[in-house]
DSSP file (Angstrom, degrees, kcal/mol; ACC not computed):
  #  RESIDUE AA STRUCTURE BP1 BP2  ACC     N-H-->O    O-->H-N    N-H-->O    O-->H-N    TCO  KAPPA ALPHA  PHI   PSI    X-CA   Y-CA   Z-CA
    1    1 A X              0   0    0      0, 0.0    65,-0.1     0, 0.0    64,-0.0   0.000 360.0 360.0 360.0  -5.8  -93.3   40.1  -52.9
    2    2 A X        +     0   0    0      1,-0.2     2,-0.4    61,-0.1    61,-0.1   0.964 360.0 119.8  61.2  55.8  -96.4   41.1  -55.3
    3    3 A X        -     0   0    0     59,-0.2    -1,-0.2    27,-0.2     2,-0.2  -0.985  61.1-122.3-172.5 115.4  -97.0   37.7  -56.5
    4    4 A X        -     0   0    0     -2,-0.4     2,-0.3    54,-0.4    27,-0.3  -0.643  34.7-163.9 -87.6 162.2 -100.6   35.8  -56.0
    5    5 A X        -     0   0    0     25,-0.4    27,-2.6    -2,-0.2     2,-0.8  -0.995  32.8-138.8-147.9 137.1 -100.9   32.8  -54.4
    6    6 A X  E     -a   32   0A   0     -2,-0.3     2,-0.4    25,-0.2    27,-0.2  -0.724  30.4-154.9-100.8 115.1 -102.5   29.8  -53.6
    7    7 A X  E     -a   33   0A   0     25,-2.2    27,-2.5    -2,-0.8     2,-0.4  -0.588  14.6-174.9 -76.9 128.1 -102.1   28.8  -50.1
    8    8 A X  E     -a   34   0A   0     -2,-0.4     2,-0.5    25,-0.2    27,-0.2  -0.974  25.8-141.9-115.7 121.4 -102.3   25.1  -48.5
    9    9 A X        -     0   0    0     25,-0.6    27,-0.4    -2,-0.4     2,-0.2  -0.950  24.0-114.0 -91.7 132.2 -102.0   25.1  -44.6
   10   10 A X    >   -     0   0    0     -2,-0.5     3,-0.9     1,-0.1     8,-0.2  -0.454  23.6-152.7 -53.4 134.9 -100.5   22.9  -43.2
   11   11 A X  T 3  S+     0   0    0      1,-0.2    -1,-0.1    -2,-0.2     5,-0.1   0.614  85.8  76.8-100.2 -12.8 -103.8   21.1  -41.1
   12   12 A X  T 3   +     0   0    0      1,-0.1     2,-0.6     3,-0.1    -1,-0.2   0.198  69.0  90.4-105.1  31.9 -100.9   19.8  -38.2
   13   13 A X  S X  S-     0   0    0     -3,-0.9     3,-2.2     1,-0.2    -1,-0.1  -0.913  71.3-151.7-115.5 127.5 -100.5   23.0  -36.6
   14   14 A X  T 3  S+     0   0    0     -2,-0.6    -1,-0.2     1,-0.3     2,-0.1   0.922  92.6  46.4 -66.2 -18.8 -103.0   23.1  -33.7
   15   15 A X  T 3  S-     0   0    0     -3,-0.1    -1,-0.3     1,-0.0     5,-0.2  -0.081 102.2-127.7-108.1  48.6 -103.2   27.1  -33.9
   16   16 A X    <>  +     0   0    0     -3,-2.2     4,-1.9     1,-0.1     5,-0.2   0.519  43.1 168.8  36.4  38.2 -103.5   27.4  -37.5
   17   17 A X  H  >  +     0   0    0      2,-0.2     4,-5.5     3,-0.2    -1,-0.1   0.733  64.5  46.5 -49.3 -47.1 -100.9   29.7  -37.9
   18   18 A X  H >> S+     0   0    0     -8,-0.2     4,-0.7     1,-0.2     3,-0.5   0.946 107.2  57.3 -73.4 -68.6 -100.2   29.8  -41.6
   19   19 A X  H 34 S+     0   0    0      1,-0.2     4,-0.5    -9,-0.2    -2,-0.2   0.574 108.2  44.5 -18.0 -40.0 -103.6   30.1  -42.3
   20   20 A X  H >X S+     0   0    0     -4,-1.9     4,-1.0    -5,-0.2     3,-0.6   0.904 115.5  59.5 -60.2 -48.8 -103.7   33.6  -39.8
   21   21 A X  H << S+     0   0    0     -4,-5.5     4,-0.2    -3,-0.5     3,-0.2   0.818 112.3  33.0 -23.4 -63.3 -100.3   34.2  -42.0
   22   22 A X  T 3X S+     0   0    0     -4,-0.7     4,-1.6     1,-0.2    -1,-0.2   0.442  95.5  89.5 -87.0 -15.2 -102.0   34.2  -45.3
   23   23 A X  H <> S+     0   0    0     -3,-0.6     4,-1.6    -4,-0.5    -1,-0.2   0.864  86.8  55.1 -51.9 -38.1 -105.6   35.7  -44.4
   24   24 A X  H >X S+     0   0    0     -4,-1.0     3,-2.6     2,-0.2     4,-0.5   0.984 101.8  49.1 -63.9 -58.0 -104.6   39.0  -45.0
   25   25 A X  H 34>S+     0   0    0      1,-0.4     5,-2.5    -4,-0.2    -1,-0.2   0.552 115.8  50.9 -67.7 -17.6 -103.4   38.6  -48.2
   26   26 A X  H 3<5S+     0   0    0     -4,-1.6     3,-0.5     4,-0.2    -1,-0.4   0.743 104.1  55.8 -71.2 -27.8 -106.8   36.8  -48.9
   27   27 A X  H <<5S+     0   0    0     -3,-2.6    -2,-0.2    -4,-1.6    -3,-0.1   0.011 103.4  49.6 -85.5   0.5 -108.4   39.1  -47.6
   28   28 A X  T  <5S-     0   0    0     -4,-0.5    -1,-0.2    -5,-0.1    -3,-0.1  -0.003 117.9-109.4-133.0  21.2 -107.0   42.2  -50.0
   29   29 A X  T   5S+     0   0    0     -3,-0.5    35,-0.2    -5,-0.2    -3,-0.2   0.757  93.7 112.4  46.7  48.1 -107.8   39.8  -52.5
   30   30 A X  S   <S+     0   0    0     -5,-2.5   -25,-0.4    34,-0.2     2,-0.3   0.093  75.4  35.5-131.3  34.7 -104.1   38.8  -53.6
   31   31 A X        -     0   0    0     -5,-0.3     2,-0.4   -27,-0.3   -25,-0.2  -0.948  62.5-146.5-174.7 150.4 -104.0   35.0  -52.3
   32   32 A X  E     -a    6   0A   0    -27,-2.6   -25,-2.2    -2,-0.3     2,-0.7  -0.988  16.8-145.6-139.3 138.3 -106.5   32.1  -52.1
   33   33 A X  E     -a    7   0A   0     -2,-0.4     2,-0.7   -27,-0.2   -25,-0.2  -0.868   7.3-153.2-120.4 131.3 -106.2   29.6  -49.1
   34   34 A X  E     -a    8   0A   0    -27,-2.5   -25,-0.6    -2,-0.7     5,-0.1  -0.913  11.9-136.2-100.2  90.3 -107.0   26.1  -49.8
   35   35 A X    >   -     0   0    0     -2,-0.7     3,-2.1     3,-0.2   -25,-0.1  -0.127  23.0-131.0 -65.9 127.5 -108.3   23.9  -46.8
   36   36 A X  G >  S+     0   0    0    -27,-0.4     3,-1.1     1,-0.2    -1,-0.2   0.893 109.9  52.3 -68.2  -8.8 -106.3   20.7  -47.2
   37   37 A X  G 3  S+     0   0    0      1,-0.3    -1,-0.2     3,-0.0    -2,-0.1   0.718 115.0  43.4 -77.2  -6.7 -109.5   18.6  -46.8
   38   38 A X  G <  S+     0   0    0     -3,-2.1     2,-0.6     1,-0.1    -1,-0.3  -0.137  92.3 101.7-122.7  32.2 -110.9   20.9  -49.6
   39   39 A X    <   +     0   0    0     -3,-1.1     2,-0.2    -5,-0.1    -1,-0.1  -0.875  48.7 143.2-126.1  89.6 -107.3   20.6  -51.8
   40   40 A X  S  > S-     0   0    0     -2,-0.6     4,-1.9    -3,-0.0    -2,-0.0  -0.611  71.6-101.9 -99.9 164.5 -108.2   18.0  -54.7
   41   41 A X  H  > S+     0   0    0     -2,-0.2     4,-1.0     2,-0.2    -2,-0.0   0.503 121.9  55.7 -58.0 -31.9 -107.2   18.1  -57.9
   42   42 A X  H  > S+     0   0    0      2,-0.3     4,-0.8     3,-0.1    -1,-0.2   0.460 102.7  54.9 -54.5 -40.9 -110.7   19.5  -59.0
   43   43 A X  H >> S+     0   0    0      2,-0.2     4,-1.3     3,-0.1     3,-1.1   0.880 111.0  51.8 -88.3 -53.9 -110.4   22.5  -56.6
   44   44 A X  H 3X S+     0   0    0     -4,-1.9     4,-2.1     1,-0.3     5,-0.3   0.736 104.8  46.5 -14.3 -85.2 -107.2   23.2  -58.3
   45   45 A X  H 3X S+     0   0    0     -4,-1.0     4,-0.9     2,-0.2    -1,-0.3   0.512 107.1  61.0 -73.2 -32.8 -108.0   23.2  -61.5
   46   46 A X  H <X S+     0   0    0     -3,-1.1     4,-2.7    -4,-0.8    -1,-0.2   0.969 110.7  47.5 -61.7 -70.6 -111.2   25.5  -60.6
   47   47 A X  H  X S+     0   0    0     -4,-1.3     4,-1.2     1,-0.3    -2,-0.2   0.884 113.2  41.0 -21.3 -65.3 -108.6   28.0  -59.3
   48   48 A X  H  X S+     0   0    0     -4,-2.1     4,-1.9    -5,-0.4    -1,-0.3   0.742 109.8  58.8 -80.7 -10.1 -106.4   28.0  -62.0
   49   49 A X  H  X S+     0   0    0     -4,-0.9     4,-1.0    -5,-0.3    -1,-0.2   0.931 105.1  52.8 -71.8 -19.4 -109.3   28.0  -64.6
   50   50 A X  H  X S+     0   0    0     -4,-2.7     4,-1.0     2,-0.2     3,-0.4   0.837 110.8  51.0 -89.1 -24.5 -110.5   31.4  -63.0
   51   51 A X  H >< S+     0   0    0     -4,-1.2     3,-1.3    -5,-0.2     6,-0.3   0.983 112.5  44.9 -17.9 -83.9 -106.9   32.5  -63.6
   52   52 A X  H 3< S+     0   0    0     -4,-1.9     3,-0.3     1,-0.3    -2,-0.2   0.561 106.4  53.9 -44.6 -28.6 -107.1   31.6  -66.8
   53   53 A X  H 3< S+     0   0    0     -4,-1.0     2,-0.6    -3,-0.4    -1,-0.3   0.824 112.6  47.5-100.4 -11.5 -110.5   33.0  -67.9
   54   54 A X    XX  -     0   0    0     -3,-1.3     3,-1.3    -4,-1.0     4,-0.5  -0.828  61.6-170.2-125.6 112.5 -109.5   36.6  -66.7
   55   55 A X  T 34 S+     0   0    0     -2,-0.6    -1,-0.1     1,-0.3    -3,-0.1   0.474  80.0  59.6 -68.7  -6.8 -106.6   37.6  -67.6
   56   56 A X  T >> S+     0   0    0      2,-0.1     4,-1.7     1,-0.1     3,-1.3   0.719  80.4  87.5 -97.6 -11.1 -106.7   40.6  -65.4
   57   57 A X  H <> S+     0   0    0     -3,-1.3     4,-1.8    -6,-0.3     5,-0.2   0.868  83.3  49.5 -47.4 -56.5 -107.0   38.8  -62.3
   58   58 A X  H 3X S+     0   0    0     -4,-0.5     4,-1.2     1,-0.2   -54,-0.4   0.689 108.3  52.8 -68.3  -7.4 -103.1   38.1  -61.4
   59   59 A X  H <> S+     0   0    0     -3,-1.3     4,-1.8     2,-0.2     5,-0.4   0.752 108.5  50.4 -83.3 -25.2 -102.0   41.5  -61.9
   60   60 A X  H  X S+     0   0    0     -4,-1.7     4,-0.8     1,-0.2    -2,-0.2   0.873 115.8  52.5 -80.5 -18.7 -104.9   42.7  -59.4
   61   61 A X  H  X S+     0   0    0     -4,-1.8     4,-2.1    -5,-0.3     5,-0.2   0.930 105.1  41.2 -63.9 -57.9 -103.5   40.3  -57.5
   62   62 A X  H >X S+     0   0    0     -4,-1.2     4,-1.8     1,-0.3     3,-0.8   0.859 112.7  58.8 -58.2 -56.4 -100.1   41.0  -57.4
   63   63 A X  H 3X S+     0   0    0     -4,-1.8     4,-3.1     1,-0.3    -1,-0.3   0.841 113.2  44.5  -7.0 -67.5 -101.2   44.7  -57.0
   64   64 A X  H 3< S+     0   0    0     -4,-0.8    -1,-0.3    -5,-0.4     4,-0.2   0.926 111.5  44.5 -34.8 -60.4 -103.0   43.2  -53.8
   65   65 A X  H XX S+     0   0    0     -4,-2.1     3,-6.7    -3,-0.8     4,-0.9   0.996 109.8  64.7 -86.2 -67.5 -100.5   41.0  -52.2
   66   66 A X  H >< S+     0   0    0     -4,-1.8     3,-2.8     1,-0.4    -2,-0.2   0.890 100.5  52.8 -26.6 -68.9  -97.8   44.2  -53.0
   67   67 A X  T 3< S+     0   0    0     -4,-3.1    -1,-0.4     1,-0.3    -2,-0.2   0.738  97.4  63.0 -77.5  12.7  -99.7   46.3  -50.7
   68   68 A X  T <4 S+     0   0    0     -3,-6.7    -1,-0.3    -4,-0.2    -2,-0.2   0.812  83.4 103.3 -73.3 -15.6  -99.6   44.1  -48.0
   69   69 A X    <<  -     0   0    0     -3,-2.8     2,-0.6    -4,-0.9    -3,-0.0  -0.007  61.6-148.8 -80.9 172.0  -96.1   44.1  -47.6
   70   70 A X    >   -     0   0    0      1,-0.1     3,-1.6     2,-0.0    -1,-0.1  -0.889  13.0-175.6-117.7 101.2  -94.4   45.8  -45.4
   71   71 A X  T 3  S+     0   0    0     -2,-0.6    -1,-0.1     1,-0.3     4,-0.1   0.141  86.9  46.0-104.0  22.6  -90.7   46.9  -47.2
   72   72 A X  T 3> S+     0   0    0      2,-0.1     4,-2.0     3,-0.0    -1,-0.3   0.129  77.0 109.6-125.3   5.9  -89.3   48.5  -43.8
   73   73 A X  H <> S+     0   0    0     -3,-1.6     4,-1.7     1,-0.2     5,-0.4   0.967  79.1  43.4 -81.8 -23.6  -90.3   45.8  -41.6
   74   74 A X  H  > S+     0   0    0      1,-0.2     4,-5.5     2,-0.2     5,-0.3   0.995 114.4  50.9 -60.7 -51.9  -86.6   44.6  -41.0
   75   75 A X  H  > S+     0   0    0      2,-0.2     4,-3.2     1,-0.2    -1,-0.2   0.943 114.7  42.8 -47.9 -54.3  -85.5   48.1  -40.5
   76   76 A X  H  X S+     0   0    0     -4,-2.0     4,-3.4     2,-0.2    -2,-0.2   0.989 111.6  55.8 -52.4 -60.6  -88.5   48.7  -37.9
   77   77 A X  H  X S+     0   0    0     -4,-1.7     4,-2.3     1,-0.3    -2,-0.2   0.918 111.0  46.2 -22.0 -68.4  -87.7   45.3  -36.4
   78   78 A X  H  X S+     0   0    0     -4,-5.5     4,-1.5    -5,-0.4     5,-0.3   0.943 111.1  49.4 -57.4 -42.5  -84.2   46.6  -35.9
   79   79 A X  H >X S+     0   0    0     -4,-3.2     3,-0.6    -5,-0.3     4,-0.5   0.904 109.0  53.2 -66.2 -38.0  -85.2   49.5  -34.7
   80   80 A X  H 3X S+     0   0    0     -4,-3.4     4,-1.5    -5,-0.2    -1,-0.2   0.852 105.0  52.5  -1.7 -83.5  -87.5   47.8  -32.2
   81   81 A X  H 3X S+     0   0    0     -4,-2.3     4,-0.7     1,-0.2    -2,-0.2   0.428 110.4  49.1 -75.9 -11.5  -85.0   45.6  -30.8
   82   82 A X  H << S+     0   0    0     -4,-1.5     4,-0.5    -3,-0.6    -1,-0.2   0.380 109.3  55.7-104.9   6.1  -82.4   49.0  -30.0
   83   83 A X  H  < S+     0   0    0     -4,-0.5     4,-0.4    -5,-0.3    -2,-0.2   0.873 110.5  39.2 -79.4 -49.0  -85.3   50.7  -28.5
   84   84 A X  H >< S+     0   0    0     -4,-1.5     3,-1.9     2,-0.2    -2,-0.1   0.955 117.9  57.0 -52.6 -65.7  -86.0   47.6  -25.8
   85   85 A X  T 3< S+     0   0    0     -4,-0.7    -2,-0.1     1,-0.2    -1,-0.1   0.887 110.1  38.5 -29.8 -79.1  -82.1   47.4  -25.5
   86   86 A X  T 3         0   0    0     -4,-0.5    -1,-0.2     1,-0.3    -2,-0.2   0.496 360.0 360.0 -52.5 -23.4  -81.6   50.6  -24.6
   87   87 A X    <         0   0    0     -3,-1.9    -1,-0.3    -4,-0.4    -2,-0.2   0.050 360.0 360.0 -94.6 360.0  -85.1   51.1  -21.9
């Protein structure tokens, strides 16, 4: 979607799943993932101040998180699933 984000995992899935979701898109520097034992009001506010004191960060995010996406994957998907069909 091109849009940064701060990420919370939910802590009651035993195979961390969102967390794996969101790594990439931490990891291309267009997301921050937020442990819930480590999600106070304090780590918050640290976040959004580093927002706030560079003003280019959320477009080099969004610029980030944009190239993770994948804007064929439904189309691949489909195509996928008539390739299996069809073998």
């Amino acid at each position: 979607a091109g849009r940064p984000a701060i990420f919370v995992p939910y802590p009651g899935n035993a195979d961390m799943q969102q967390k794996y979701n969101a790594a990439p898109l931490e990891n291309h520097g267009g997301a921050r993932i937020i442990m819930q034992p480590d999600f106070t009001a304090e780590r918050l506010a640290h976040e959004l101040r580093r927002f706030l004191d560079d003003p280019a960060l959320l477009p080099q995010m969004a610029v980030a998180t944009a190239s993770c996406g994948r804007p064929d994957a439904v189309k691949a998907l489909a195509d996928l699933v008539e390739r299996k069909i069809r073998a």
